[in-house]
N, C-alpha and C positions, 0 to 999 in steps of 0.2 A: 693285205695292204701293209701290213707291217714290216720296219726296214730300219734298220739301226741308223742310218743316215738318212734324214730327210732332203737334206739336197742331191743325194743319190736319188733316192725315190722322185723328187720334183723332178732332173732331168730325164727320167722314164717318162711323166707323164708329161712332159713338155716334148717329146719326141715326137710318142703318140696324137698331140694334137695338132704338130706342123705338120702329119702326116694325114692327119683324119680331118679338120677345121679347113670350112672352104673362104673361111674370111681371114684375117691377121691372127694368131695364137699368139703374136708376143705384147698383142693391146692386154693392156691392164689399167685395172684402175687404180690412182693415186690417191690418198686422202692426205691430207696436211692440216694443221692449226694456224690460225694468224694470231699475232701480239693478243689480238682481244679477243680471243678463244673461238673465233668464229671459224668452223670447218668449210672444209671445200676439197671439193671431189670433181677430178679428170681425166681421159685417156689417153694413157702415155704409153710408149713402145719398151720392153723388154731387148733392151742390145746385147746383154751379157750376165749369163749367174752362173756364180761357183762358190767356194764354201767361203769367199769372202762377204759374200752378197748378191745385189739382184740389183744392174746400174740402167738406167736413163740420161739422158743428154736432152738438153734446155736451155736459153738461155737466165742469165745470170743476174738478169732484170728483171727475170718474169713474177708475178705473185706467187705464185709454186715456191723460186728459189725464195722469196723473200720469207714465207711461211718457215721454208727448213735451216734457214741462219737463224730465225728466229726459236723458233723452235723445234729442234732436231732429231724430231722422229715421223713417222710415216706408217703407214699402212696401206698393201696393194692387196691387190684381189686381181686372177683370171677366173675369166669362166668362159667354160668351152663346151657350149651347149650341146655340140654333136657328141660326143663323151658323156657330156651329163654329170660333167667334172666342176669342180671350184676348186683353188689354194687361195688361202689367204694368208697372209705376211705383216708381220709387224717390229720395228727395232727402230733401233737409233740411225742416224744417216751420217757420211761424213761427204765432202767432194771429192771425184777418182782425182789422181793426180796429173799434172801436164802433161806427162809423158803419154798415159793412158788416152786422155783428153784428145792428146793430137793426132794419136794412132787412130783410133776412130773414124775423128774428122776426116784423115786423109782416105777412108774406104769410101766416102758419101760423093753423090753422083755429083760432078759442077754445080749446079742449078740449086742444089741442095744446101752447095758450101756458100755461093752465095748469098741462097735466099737465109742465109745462117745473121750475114752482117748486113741485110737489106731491111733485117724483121724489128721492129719495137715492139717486141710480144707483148699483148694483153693493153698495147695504149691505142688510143681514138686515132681512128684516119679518117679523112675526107671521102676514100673510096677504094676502088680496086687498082683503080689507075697507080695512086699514091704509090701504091707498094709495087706495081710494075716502074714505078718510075723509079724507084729508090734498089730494085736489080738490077735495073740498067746499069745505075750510077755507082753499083758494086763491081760490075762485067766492065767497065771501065777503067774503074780501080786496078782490076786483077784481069787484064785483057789475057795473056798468056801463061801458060805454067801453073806451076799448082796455087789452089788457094789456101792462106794461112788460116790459123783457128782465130776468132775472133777473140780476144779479150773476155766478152763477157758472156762468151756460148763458153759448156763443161757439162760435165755428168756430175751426176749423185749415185750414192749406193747405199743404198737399207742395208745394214745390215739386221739378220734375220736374229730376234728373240722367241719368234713362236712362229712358226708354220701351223696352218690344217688343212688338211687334204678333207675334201667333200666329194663322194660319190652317189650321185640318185640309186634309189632304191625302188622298187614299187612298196606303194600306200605310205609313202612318206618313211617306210623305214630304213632311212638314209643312212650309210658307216659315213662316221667323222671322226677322226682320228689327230691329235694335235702334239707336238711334239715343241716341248719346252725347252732352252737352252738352262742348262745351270754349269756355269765354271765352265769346263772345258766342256761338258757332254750334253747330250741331248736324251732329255726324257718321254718318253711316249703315252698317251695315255687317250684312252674312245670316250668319246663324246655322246650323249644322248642325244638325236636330233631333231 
């Protein structure tokens, strides 16, 4: 398992699991802090990682983004139970920028860019109708041609301070291996499991 570049090594086994995982491989789970130290954990989609980081898209409303203004680090987790795999992820966050933001948006299905500036993520509705009523009155908006990035939909990017790759073992004697950033490099070193 050993590999002088951990985000070399994470896109191997992120290959392996779009190939092998009969559900979604790029769900991951988020953890965040709020103002008052309270955690929370959710799953968010994996749209892109490279040695800059490992970015999601949200909006910029949500409790998620208000956690990572607030305070700017994060930890993810996959697990890819057909593998029998886990990485886990931890660093500081910053938001991608417009450019990246837009390019994005404009791969995502209509319905999706919509329901992008139709959503009040994470606040109270009356119902389901609400929110079919508030796509409409997007699809209205934006009857023709493309639809733009909302203001307050963007992505985030961890970037990564510590990776660890988790493989099962039989009798629990699982290799963990975690690879620490210092300065420019990355240090490796096995974990007891």
């Amino acid at each position: 398992m050993a590999a002088p570049d951990p985000i070399s090594l994470f896109q191997e086994w992120f290959a392996a699991a779009r190939a092998a995982e009969p559900h979604d491989p790029t769900a991951m789970a988020l953890a965040t802090v709020d103002a008052g130290g309270h955690p929370s954990v959710r799953m968010v989609l994996l749209k892109h990682a490279d040695h800059r980081g490992f970015v999601f898209y949200t909006n910029l409303e949500s409790p998620k983004s208000a956690d990572l203004a607030g305070n700017s680090r994060a930890a993810l987790c996959f697990h890819w139970p057909k593998l029998e795999r886990q990485v886990r992820i931890d660093g500081p966050v910053e938001r991608v920028g417009d450019a990246e933001a837009d390019a994005y948006f404009g791969t995502r299905p209509r319905l999706s860019q919509l329901g992008a500036w139709a959503s009040r993520q994470s606040t109270p509705m009356a119902g389901r109708f609400e929110l079919e009523q508030a796509v409409a009155a997007a699809a209205l908006r934006f009857p023709i041609g493309s639809v733009p990035r909302p203001p307050f939909w963007s992505g985030w990017r961890v970037m990564p301070e510590s990776i660890e790759f988790w493989q099962q073992r039989a009798f629990r004697h699982h290799d963990r291996q975690r690879f620490r950033r210092e300065g420019g490099t990355w240090k490796a070193e096995w974990l007891f499991p």
